[in-house]
C-alpha positions as CSV (number, residue, x, y, z in Angstrom):
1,X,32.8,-83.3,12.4
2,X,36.8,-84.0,13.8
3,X,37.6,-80.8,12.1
4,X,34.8,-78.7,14.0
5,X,36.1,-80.4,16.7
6,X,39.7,-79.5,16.0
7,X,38.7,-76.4,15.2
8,X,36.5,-75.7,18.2
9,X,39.3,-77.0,20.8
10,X,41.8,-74.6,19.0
11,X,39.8,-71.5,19.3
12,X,38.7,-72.3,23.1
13,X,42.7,-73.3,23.5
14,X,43.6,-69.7,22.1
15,X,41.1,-67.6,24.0
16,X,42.0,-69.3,27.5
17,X,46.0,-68.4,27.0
18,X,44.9,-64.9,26.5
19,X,42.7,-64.6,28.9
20,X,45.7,-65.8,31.2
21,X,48.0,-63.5,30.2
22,X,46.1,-60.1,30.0
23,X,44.9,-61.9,33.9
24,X,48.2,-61.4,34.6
25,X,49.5,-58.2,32.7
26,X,46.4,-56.3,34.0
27,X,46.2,-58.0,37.5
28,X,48.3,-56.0,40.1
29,X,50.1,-58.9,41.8
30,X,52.6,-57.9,44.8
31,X,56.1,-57.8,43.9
32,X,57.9,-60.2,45.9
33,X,61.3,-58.4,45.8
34,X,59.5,-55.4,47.5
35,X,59.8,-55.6,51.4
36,X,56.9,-54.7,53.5
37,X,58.0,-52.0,55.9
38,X,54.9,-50.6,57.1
39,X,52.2,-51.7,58.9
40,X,49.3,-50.0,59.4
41,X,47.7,-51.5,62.9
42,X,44.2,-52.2,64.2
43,X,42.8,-50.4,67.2
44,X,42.6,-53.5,68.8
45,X,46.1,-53.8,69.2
46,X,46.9,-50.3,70.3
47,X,47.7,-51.3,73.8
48,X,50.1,-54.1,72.6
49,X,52.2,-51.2,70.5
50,X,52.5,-48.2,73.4
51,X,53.0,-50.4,76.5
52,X,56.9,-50.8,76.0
53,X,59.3,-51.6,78.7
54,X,62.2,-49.7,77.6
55,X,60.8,-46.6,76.6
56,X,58.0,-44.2,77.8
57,X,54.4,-45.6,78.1
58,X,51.5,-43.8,77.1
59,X,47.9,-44.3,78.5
60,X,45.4,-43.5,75.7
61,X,41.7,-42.9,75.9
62,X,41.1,-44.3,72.4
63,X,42.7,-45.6,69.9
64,X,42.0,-45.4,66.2
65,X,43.3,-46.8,62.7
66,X,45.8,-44.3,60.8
67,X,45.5,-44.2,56.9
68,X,47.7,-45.1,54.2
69,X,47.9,-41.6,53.2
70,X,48.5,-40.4,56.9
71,X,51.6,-42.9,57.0
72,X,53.2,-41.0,53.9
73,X,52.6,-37.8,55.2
74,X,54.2,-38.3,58.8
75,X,56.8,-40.6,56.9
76,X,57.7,-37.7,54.6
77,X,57.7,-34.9,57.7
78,X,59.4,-37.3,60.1
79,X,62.6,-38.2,56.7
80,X,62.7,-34.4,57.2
81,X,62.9,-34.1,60.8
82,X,65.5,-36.4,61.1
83,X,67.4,-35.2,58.7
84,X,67.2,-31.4,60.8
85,X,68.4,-33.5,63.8
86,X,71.5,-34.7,62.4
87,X,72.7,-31.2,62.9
88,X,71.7,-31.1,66.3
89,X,73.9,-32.0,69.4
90,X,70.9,-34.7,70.6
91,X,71.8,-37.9,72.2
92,X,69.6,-40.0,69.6
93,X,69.0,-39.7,66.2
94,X,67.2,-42.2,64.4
95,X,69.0,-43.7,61.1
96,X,67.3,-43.5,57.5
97,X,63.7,-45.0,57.5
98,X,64.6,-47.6,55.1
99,X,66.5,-49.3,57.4
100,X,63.7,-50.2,59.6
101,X,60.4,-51.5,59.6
102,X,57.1,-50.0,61.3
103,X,54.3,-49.9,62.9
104,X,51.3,-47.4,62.9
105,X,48.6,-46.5,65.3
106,X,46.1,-43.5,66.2
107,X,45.6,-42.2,69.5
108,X,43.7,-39.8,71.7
109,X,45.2,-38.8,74.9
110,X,43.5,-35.9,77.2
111,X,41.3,-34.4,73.9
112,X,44.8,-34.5,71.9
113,X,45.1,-36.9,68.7
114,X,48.5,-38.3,68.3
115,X,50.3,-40.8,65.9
116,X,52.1,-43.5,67.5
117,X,55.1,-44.9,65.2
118,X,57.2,-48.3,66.3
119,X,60.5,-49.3,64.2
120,X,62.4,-52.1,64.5
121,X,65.4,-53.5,62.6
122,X,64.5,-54.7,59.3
123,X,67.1,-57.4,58.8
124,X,66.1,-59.0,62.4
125,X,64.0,-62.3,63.4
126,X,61.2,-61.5,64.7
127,X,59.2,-63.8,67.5
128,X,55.8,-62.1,66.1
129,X,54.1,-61.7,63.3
130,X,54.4,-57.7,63.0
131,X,50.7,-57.6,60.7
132,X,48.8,-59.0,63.6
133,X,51.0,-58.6,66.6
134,X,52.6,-55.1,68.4
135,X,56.4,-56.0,68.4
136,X,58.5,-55.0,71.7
137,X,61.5,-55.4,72.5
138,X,62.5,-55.5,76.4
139,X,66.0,-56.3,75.8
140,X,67.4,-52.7,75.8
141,X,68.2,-53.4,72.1
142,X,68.6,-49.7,71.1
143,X,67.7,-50.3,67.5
144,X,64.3,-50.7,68.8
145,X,62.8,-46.6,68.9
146,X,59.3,-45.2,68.7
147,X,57.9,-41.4,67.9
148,X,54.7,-39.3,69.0
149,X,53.5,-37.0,66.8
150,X,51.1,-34.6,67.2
151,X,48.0,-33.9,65.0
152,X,46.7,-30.8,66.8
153,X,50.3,-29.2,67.4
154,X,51.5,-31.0,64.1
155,X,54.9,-31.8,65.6
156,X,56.5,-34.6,67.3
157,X,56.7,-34.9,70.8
158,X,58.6,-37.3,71.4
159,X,61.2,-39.6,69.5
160,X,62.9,-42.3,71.8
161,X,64.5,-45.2,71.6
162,X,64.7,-48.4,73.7
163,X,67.1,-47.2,76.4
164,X,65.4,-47.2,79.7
165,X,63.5,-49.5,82.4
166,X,60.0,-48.7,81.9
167,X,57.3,-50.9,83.6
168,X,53.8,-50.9,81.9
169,X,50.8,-51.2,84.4
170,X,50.2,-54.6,85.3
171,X,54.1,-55.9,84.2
172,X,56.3,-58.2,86.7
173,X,59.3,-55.6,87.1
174,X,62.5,-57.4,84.4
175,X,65.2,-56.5,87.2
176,X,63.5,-58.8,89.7
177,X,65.1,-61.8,87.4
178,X,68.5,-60.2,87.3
179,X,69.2,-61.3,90.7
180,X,70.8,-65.1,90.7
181,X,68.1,-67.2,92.8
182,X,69.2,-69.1,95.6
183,X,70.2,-72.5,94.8
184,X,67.4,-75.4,96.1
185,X,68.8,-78.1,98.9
């Protein structure tokens, strides 16, 4: 009977390693030395991603969830595009892609569908959490840009970085707290 047992506890012991292991050389488990650099936002947080203060402001009618294959596509044409305006006399032109992280949103503006793209610095603290929260910068920090790309013209519109005073509907204008308030007596 011990031997059955011994036996029994041996084969049980045997299957439950291997079970483990092809667990874990089947199972596709994140690699942790891979960065995320893309986030693919909800429509629900649409308004939190356009309304910036240091660069144009859009005011969409509806916004929608982009795709993982859309991301690659615009990432692909928009490596390209920047690459075209290195050779161009522009005042900005945005560095390679890998250096920043991203967000992504859909929207529809005056029967037009555009993609909405925010980067940021990938080597910066961040106040948010950029899965669940649009990040903005109103700073001036001019590593901080954003690009508008059209779906019906396919071609961007716009590609800006953080460089001016903008003031989203509803915002307390930044430059009133430049002013050095009067000391209290």
């Amino acid at each position: 009977m011990r031997k059955d047992f011994g036996l029994i506890y041996a084969v049980v012991f045997s299957i439950t390693v291997f079970c483990g292991l092809a667990n874990k050389v089947m199972a596709k488990e994140p690699d942790p030395s891979r960065e995320k650099l893309v986030y693919i936002m909800p429509e629900n947080k649409g308004w939190q991603i356009v309304e910036q203060c240091t660069r144009s402001v859009y005011y969409p009618d509806v916004f929608w969830r982009v795709t993982e294959a859309q991301v690659q596509a615009i990432e692909k044409k928009l490596a390209k595009h920047i690459e075209k305006l290195k050779s161009t006399n522009i005042g900005f032109i945005p560095e390679s892609l890998d250096n920043y992280k991203r967000q992504y949103i859909g929207f529809d503006l005056d029967g037009e569908s555009f993609f909405y793209g925010n980067f940021f610095p990938k080597n910066i603290d961040l106040e948010v959490d950029p899965t669940r929260t649009g990040v903005v910068s109103c700073r001036g920090d001019q590593r901080y840009w954003g690009m508008v790309f059209s779906i019906d013209n396919f071609k961007f519109v716009n590609i800006e970085r953080n460089d001016k005073l903008v003031k989203p509907k509803g915002a307390i204008d930044p430059r009133v707290f430049e002013e050095d308030p009067e000391p209290e007596r």
